[in-house]
N, CA and C atoms of all chains as a GROMACS GRO file, in nm:
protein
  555
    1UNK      N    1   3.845   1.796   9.552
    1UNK     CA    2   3.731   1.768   9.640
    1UNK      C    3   3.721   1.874   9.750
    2UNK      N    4   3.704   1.991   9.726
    2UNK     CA    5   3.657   2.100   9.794
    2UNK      C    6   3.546   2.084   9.872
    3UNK      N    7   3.454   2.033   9.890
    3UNK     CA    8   3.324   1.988   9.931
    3UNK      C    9   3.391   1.885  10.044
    4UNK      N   10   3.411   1.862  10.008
    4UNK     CA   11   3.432   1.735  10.120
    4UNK      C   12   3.546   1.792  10.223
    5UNK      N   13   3.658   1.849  10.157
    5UNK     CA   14   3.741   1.895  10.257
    5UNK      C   15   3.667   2.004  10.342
    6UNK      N   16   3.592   2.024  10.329
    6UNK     CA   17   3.488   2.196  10.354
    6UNK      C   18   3.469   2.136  10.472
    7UNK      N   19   3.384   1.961  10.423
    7UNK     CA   20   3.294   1.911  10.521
    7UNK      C   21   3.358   1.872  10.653
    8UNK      N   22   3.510   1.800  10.616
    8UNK     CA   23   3.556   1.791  10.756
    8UNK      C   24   3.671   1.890  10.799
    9UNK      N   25   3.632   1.997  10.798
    9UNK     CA   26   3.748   2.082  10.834
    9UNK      C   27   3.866   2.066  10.797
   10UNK      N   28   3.885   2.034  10.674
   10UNK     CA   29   4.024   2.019  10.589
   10UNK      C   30   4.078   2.139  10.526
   11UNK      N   31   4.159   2.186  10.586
   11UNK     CA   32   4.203   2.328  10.509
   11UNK      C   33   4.317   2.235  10.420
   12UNK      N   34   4.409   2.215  10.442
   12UNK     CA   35   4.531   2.211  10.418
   12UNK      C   36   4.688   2.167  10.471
   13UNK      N   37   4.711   2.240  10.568
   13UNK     CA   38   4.738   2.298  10.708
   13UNK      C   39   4.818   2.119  10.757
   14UNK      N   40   4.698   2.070  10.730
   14UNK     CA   41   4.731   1.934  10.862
   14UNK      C   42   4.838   1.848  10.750
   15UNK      N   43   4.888   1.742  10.862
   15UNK     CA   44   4.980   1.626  10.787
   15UNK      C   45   4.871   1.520  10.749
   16UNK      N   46   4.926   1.410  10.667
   16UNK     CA   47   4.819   1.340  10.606
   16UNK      C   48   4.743   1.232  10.761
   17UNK      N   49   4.820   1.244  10.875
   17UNK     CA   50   4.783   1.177  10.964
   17UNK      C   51   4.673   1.232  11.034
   18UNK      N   52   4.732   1.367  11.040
   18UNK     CA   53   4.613   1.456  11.097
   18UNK      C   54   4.465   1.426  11.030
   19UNK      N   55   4.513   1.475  10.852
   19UNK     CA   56   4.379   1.470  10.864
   19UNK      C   57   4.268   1.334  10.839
   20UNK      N   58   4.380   1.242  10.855
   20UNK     CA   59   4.331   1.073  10.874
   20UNK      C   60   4.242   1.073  11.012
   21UNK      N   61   4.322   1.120  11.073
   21UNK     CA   62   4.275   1.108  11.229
   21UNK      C   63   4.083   1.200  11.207
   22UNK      N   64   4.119   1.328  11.153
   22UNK     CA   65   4.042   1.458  11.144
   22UNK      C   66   3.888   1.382  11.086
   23UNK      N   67   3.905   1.357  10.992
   23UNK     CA   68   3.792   1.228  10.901
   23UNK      C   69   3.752   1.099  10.987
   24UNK      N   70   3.855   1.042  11.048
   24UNK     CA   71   3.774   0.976  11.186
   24UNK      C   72   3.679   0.998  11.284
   25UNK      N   73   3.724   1.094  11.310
   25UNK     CA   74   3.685   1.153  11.424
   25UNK      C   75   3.567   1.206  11.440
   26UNK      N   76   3.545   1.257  11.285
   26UNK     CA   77   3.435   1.349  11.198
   26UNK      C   78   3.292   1.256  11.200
   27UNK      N   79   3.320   1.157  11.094
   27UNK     CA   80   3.222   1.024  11.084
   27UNK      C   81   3.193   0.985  11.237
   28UNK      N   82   3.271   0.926  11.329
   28UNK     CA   83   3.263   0.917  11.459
   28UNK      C   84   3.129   1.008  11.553
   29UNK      N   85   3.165   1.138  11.508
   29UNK     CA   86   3.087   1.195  11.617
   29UNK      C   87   2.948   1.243  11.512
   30UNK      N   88   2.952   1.261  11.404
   30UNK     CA   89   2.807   1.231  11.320
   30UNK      C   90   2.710   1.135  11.375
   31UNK      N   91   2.778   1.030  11.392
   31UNK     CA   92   2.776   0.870  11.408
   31UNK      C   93   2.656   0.910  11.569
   32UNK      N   94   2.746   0.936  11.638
   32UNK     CA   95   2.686   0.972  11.804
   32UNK      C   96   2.604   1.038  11.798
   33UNK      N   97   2.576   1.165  11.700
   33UNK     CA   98   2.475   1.250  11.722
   33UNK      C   99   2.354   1.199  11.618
   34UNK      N  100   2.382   1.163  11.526
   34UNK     CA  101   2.246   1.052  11.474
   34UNK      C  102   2.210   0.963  11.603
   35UNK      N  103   2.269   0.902  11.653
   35UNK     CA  104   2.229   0.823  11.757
   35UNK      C  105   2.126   0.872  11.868
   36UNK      N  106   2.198   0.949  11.904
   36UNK     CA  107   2.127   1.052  12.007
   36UNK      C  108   2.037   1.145  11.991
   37UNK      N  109   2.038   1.168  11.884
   37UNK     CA  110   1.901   1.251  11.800
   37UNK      C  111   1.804   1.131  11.787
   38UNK      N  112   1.836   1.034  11.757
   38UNK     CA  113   1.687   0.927  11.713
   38UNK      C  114   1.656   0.875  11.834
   39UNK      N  115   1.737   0.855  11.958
   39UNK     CA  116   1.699   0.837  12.069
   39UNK      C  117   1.622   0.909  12.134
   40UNK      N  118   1.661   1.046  12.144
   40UNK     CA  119   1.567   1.202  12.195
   40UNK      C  120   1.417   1.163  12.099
   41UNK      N  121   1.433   1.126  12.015
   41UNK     CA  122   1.302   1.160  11.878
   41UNK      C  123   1.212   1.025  11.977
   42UNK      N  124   1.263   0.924  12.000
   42UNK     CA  125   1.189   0.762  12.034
   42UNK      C  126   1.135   0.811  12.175
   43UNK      N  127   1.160   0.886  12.245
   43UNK     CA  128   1.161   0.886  12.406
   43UNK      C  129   1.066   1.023  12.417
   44UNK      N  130   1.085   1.132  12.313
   44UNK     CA  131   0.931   1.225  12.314
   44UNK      C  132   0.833   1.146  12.250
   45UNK      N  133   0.826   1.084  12.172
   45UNK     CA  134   0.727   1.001  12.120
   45UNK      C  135   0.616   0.912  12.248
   46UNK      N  136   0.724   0.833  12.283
   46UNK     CA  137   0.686   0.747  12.377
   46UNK      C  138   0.626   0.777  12.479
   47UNK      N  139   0.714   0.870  12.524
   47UNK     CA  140   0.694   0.898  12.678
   47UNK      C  141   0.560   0.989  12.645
   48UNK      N  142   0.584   1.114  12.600
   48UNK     CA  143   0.475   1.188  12.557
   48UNK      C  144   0.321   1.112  12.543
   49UNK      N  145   0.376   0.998  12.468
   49UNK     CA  146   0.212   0.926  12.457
   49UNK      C  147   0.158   0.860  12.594
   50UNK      N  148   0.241   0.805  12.649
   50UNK     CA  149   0.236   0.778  12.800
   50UNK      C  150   0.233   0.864  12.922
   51UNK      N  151   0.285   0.977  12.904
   51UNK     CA  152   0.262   1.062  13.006
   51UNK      C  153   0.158   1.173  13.016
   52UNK      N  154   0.140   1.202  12.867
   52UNK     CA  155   0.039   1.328  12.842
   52UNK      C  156  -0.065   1.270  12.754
   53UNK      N  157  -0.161   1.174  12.821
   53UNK     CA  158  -0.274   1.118  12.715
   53UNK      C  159  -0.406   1.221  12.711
   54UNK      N  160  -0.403   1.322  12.791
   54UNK     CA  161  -0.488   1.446  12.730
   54UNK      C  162  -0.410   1.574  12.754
   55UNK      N  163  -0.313   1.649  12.656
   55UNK     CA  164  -0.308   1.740  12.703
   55UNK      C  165  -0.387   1.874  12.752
   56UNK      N  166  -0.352   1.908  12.900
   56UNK     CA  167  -0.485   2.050  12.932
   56UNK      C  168  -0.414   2.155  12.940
   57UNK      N  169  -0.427   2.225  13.000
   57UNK     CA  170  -0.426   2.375  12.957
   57UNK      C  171  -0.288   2.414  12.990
   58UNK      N  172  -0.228   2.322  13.086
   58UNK     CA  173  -0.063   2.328  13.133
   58UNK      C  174  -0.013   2.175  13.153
   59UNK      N  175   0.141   2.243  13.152
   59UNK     CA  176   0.214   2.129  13.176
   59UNK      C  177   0.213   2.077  13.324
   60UNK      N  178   0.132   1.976  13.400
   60UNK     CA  179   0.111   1.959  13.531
   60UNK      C  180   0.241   1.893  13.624
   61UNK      N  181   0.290   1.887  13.688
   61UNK     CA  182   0.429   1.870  13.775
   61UNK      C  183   0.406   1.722  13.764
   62UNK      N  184   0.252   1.622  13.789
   62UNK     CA  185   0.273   1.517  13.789
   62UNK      C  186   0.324   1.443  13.638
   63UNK      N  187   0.289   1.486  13.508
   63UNK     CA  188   0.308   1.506  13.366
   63UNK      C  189   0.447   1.531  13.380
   64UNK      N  190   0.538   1.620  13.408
   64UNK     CA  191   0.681   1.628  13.403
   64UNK      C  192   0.737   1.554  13.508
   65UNK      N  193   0.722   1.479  13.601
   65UNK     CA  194   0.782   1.390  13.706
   65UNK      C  195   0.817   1.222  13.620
   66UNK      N  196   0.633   1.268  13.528
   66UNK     CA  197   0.624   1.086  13.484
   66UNK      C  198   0.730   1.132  13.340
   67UNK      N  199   0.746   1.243  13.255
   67UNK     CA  200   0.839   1.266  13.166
   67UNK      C  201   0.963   1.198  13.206
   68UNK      N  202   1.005   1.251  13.318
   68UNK     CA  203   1.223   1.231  13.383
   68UNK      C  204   1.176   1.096  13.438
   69UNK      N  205   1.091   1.035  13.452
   69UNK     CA  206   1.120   0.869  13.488
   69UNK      C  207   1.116   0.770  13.371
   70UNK      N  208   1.009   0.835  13.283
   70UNK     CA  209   0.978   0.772  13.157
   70UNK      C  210   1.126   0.756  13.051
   71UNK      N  211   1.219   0.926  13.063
   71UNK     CA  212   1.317   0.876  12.997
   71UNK      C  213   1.400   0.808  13.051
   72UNK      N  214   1.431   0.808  13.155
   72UNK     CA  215   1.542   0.712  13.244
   72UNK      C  216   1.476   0.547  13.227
   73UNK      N  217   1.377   0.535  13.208
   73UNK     CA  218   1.279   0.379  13.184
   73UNK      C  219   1.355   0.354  13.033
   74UNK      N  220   1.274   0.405  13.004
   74UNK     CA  221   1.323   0.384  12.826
   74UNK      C  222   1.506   0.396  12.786
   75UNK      N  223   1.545   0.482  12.878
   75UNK     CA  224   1.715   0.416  12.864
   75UNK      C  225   1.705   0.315  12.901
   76UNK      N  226   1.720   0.257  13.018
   76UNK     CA  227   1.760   0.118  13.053
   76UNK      C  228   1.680   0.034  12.945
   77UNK      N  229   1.547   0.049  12.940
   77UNK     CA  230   1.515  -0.033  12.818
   77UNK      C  231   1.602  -0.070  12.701
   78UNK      N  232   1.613   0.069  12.631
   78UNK     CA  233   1.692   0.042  12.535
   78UNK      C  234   1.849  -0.013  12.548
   79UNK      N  235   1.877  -0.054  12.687
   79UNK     CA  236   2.027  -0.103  12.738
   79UNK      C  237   2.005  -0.247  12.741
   80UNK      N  238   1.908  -0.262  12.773
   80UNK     CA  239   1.804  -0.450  12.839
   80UNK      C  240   1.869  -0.465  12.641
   81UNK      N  241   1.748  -0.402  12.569
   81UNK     CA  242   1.739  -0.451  12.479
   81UNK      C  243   1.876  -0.484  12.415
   82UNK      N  244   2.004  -0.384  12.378
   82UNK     CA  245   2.097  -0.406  12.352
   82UNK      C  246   2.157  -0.497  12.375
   83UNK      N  247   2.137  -0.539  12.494
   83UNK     CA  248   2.219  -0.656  12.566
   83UNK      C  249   2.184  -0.756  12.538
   84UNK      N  250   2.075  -0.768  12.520
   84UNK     CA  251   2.008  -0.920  12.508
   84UNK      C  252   2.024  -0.931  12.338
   85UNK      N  253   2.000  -0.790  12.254
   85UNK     CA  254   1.978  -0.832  12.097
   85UNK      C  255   2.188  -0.933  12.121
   86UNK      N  256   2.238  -0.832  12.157
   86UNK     CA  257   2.402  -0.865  12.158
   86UNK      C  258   2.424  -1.037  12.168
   87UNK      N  259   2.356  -1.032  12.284
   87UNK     CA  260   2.326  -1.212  12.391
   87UNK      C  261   2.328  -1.313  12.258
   88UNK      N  262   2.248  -1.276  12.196
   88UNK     CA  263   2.148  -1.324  12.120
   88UNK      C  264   2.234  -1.351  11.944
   89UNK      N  265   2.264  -1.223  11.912
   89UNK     CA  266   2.371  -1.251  11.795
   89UNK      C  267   2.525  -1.328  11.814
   90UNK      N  268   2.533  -1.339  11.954
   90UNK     CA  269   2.660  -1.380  11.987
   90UNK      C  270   2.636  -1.540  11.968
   91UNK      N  271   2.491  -1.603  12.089
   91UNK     CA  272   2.484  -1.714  12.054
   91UNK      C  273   2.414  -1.801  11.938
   92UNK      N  274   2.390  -1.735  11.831
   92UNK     CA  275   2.271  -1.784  11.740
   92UNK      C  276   2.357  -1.646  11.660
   93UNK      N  277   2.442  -1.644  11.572
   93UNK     CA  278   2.516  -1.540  11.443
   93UNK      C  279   2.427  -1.555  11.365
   94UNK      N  280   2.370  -1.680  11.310
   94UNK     CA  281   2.252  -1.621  11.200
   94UNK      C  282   2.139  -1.548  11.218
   95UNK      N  283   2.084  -1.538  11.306
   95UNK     CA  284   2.043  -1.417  11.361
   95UNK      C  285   2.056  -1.247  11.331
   96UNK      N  286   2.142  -1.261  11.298
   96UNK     CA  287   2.187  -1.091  11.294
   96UNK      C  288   2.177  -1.050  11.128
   97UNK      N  289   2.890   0.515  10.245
   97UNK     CA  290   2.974   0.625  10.231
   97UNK      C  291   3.092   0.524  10.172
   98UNK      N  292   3.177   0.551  10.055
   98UNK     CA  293   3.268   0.457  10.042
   98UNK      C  294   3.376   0.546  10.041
   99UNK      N  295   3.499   0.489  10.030
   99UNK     CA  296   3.664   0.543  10.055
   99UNK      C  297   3.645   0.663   9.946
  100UNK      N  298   3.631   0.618   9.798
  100UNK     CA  299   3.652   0.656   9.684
  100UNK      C  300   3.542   0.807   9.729
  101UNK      N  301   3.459   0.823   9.761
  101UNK     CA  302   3.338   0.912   9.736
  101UNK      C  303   3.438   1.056   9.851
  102UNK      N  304   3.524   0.987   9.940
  102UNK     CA  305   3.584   1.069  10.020
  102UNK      C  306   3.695   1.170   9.938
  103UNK      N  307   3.749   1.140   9.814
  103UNK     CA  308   3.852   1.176   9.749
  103UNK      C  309   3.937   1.164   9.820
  104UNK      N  310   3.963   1.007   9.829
  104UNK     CA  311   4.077   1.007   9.956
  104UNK      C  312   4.260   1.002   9.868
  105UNK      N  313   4.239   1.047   9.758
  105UNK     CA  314   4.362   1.029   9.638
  105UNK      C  315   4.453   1.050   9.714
  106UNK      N  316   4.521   1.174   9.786
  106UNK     CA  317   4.637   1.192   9.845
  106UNK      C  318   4.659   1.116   9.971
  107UNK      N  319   4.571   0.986   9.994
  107UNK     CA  320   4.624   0.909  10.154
  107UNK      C  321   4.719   0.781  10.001
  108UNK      N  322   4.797   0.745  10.084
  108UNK     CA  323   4.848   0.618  10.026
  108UNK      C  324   4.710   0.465  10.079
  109UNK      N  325   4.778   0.406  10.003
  109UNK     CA  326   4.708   0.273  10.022
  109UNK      C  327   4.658   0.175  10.134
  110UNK      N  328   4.775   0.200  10.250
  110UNK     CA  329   4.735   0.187  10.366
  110UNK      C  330   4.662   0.233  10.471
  111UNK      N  331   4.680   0.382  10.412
  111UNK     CA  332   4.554   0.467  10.509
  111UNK      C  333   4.418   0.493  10.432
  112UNK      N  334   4.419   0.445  10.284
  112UNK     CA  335   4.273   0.452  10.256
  112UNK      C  336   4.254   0.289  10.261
  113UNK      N  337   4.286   0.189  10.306
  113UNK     CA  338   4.254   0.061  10.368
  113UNK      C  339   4.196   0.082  10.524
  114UNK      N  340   4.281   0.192  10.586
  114UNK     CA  341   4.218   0.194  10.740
  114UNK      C  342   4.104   0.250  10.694
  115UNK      N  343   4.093   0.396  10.667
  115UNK     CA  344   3.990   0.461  10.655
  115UNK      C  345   3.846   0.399  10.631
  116UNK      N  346   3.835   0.315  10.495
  116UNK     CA  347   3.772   0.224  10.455
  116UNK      C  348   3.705   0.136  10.536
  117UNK      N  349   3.834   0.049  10.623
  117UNK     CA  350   3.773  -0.051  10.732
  117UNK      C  351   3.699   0.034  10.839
  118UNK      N  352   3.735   0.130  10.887
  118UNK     CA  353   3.669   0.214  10.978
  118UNK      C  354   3.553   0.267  10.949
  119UNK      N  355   3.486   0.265  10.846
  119UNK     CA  356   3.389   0.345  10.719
  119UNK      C  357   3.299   0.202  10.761
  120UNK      N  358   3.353   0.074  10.797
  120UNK     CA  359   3.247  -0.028  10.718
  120UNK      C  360   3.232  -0.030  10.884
  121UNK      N  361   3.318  -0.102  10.942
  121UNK     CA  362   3.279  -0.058  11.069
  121UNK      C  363   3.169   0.014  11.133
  122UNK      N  364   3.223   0.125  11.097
  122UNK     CA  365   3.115   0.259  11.198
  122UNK      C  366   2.951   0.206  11.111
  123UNK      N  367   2.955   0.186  11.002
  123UNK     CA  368   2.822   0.159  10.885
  123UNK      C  369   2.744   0.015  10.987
  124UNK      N  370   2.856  -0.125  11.030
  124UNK     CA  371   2.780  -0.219  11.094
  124UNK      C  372   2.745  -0.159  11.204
  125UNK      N  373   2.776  -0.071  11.258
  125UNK     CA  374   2.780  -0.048  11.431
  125UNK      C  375   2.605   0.038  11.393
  126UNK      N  376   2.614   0.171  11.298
  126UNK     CA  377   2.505   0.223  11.265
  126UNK      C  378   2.377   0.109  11.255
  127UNK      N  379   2.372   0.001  11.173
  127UNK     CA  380   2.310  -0.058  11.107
  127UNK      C  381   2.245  -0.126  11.302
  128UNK      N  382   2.318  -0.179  11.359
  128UNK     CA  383   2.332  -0.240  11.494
  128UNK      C  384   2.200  -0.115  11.603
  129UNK      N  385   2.290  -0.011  11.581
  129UNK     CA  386   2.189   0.065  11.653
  129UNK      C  387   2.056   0.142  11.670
  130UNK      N  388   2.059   0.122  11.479
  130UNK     CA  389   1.907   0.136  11.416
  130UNK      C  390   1.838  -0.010  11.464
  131UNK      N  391   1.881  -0.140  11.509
  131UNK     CA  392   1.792  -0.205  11.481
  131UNK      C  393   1.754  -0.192  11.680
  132UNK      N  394   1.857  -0.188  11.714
  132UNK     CA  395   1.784  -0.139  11.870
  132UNK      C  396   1.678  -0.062  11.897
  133UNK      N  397   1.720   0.043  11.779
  133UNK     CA  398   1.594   0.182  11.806
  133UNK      C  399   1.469   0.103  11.778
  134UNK      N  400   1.437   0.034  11.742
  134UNK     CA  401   1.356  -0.014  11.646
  134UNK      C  402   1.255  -0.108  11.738
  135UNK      N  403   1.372  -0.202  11.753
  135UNK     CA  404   1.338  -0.309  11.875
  135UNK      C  405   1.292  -0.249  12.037
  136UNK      N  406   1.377  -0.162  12.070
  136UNK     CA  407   1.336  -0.095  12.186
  136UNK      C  408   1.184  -0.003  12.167
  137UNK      N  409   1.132   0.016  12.076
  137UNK     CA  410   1.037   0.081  12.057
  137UNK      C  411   0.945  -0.036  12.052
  138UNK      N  412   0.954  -0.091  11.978
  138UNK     CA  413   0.812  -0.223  11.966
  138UNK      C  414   0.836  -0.241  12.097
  139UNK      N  415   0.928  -0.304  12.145
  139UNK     CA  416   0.891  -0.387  12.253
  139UNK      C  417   0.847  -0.274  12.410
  140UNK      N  418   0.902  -0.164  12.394
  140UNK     CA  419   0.837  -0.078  12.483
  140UNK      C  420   0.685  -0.069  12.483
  141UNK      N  421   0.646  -0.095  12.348
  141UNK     CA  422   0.510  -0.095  12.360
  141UNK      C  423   0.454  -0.207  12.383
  142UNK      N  424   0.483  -0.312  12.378
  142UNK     CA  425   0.414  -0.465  12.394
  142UNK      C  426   0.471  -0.514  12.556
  143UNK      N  427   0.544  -0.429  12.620
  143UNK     CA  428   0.610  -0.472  12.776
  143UNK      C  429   0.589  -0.383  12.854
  144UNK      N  430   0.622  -0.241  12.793
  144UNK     CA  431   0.561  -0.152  12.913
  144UNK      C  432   0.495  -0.020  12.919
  145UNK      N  433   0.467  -0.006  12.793
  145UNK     CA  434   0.346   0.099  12.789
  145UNK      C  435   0.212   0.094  12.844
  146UNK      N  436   0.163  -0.008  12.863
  146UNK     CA  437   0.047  -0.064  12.974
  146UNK      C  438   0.095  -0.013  13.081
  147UNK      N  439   0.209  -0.025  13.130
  147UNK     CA  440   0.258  -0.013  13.308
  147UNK      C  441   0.228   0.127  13.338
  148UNK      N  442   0.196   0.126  13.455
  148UNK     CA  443   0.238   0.240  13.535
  148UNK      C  444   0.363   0.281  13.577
  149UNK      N  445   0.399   0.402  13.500
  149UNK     CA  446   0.547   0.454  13.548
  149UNK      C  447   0.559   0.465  13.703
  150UNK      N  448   0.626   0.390  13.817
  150UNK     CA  449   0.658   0.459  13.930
  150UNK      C  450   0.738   0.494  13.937
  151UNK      N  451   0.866   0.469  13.892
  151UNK     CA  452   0.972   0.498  13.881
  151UNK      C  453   1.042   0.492  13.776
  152UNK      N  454   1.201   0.555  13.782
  152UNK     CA  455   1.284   0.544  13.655
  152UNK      C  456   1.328   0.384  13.623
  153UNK      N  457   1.348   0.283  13.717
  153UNK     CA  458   1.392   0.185  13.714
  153UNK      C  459   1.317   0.056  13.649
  154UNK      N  460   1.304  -0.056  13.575
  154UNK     CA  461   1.251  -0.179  13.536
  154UNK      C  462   1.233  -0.250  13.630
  155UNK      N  463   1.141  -0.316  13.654
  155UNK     CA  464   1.090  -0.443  13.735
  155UNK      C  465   1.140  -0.543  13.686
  156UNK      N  466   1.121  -0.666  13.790
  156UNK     CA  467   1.195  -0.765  13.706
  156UNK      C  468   1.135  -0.841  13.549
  157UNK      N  469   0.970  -0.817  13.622
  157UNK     CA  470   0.918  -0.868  13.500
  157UNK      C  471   0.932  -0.780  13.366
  158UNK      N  472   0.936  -0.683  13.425
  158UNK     CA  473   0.953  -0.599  13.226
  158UNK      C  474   1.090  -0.609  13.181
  159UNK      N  475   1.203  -0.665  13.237
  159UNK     CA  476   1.317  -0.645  13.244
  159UNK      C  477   1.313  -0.815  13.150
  160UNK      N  478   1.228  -0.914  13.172
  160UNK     CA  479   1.217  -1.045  13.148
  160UNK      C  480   1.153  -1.025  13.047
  161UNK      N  481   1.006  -0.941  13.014
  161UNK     CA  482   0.931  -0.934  12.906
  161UNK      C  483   1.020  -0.873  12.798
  162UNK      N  484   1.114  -0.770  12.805
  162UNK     CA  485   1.232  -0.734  12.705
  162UNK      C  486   1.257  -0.831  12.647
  163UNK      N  487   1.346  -0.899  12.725
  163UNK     CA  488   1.436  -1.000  12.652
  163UNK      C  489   1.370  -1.115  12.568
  164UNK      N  490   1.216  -1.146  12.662
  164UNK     CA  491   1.171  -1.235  12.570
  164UNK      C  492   1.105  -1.153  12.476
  165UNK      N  493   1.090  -1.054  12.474
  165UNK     CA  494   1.056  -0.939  12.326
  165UNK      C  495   1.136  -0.952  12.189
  166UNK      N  496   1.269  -0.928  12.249
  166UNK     CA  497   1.395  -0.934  12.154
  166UNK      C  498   1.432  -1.106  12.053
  167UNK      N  499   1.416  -1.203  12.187
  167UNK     CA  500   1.415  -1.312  12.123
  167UNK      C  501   1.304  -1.348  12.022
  168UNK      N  502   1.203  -1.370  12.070
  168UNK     CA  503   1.093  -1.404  12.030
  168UNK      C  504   1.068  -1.342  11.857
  169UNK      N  505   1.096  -1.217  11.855
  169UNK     CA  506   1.137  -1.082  11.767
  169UNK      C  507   1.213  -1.220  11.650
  170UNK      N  508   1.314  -1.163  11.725
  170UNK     CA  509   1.438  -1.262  11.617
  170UNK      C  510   1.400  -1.412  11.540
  171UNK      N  511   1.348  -1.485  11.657
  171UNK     CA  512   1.303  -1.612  11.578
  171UNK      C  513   1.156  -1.637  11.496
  172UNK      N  514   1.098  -1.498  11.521
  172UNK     CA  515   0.959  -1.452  11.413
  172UNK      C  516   1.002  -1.439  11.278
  173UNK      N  517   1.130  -1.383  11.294
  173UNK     CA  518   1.192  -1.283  11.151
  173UNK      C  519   1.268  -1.453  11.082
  174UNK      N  520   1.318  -1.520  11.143
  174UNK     CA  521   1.375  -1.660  11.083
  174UNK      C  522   1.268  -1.741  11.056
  175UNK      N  523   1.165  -1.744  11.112
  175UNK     CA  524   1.059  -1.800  11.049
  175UNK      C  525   0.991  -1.766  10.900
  176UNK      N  526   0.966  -1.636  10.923
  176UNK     CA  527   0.940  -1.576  10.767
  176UNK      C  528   1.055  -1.570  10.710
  177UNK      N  529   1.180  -1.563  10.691
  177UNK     CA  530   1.301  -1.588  10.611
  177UNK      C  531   1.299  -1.687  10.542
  178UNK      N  532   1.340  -1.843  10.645
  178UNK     CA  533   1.273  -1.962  10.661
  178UNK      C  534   1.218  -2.009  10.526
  179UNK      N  535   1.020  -1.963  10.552
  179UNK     CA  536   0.946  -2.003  10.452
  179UNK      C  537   0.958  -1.946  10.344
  180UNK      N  538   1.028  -1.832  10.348
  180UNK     CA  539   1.031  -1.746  10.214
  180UNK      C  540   1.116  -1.844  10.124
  181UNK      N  541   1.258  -1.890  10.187
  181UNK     CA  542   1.342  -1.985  10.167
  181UNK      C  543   1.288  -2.114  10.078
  182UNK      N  544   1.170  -2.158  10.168
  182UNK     CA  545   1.146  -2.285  10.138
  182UNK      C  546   1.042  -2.236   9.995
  183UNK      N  547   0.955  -2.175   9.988
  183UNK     CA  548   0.837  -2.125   9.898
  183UNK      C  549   0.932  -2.124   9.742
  184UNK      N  550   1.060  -2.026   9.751
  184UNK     CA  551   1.165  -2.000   9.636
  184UNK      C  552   1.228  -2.098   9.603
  185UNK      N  553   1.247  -2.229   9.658
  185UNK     CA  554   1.302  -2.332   9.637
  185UNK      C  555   1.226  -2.483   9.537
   0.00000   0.00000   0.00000
């Protein structure tokens, strides 16, 4: 499985713990950056539609002010939401 | 992603058991945070895309319209489950 060792930096080299750990770690931070990529993708979407409903000829200071509040909005949103979906599967499991 | 697809041949049995559990793991946690993305998006639009941004922070009411977003959400989706349930029966 050359391919796969390619994929997580598996030469050889490591003990089998290492590269236990190495393949953790790997999936792990994939894991975060899918996350954070679909988050960046939800928050230009959003905000963009909310902040720039005609774009003109420039980017206007009031347009980039409502951008850096819009994403800081939409984090906590998406924190509200977490919390409460969490709330929610915790008290009512069929739910989830 | 399963253990086997990893060519995990040279771990012994116990570390392609961790690996595995950690595999299903990270897969519920994924599955968990797609449905946030998801949810935080509808309900951004049905709570506070109308609003006027003044700030970075939630009011209390959109902070209240969330949650009853999320619930409300959830017991829509058990309703159509529900009848689907009852219709197949």
């Amino acid at each position: 499985m050359d391919g796969v060792n390619n994929m997580f930096g598996l030469g050889g080299n490591q003990t089998k713990e290492e590269k236990k750990q190495i393949i953790i770690q790997t999936i792990q931070q994939q894991q975060n950056i899918e996350n954070a990529r679909v988050l960046i993708d939800k928050i230009n979407t959003n905000c963009f539609e909310k902040c720039v409903p005609k774009p003109g000829s420039s980017f206007t200071s009031g347009e980039s002010t409502c951008m850096t509040h819009c994403m800081q909005k939409y984090m906590t949103a998406w924190n509200t939401v977490s919390s409460a979906y969490i709330q929610r599967i915790k008290s009512d499991p069929s739910s989830n | 992603m399963d253990a086997s697809a990893l060519g995990l041949g040279e771990f012994n049995e116990k570390d392609r058991k961790e690996i595995q559990s950690f595999i299903e793991k990270e897969q519920q946690k994924a599955k968990f945070q797609e449905n946030v993305h998801s949810l935080t998006a509808m309900c951004w639009t049905k709570c506070l895309a109308q609003n006027k941004i003044s700030g970075p922070g939630l009011d209390k009411n959109e902070s209240s319209c969330l949650n009853n977003c999320v619930n409300r959400y959830i017991d829509a989706q058990k309703t159509v489950i529900s009848q689907l349930e009852r219709m197949g029966a």
